[in-house]
N, C-alpha and C positions, 0 to 999 in steps of 0.2 A: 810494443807496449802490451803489459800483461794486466785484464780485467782483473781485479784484486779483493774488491770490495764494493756491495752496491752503491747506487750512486741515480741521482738524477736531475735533469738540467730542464728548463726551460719552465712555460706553463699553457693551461688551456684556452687563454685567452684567444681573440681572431686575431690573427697572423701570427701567430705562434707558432712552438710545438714543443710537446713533454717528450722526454728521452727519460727513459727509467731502464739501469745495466742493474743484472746482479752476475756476479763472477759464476764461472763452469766453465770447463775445461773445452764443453765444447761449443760451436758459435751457432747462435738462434737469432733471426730478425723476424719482428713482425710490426710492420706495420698499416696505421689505419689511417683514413685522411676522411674529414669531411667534405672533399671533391675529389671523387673515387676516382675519375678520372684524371688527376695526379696522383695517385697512389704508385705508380710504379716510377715514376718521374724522383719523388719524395725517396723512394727505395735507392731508385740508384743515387744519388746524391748521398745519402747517408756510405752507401759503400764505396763510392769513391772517399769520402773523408776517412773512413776505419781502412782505406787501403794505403792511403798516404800516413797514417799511423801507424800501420803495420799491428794491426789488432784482428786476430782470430780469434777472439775467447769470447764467451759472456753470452748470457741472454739478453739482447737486445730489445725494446718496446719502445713502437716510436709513434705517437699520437698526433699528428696532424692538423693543423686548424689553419691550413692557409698560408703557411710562413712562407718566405724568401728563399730561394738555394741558399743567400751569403746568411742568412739566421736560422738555418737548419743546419750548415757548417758549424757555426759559434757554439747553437747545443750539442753535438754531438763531439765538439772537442772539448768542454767544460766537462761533460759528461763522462768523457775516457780519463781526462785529468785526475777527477774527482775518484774515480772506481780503480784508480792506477796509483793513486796517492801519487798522485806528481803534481806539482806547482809551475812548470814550466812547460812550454813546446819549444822544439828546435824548430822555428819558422823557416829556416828556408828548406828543408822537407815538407812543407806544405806548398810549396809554391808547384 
């Protein structure tokens, strides 16, 4: 899946978290969490779902507020959807 188009999922509320992609050819993550000590927890979770996508592209920004593994999944595949102009996932590639 090829970053396409900016795009961004989720929001700031507590247990959330914002996903904001804009397309570039080359792949950038950064993320912030307000429990730094899941900050790297929060990382990897996001890169296993862009690995199961199969997405190297895009500047990545991923804002933190305490969410879920399974609701930092949901935004960051809303999130590749939207920046991908796709309307569908092949679910069992996610599994």
């Amino acid at each position: 899946m090829k970053i396409c188009q900016s795009a961004i999922a989720g929001t700031f509320e507590s247990s959330d978290v914002f996903i904001e992609i804009e397309p570039s050819e080359q792949f950038q993550l950064t993320v912030t969490s307000t429990a730094t000590q899941f900050r790297d927890a929060v990382e990897a979770q996001v890169r296993c779902v862009l690995d199961k996508l199969n997405i190297n592209n895009g500047i990545w920004r991923v804002t933190d507020s305490g969410a879920l593994d399974c609701i930092i999944a949901a935004r960051v595949q809303v999130a590749a959807l939207r920046g991908a102009k796709q309307i569908s996932l092949h679910w069992e590639e996610m599994l």
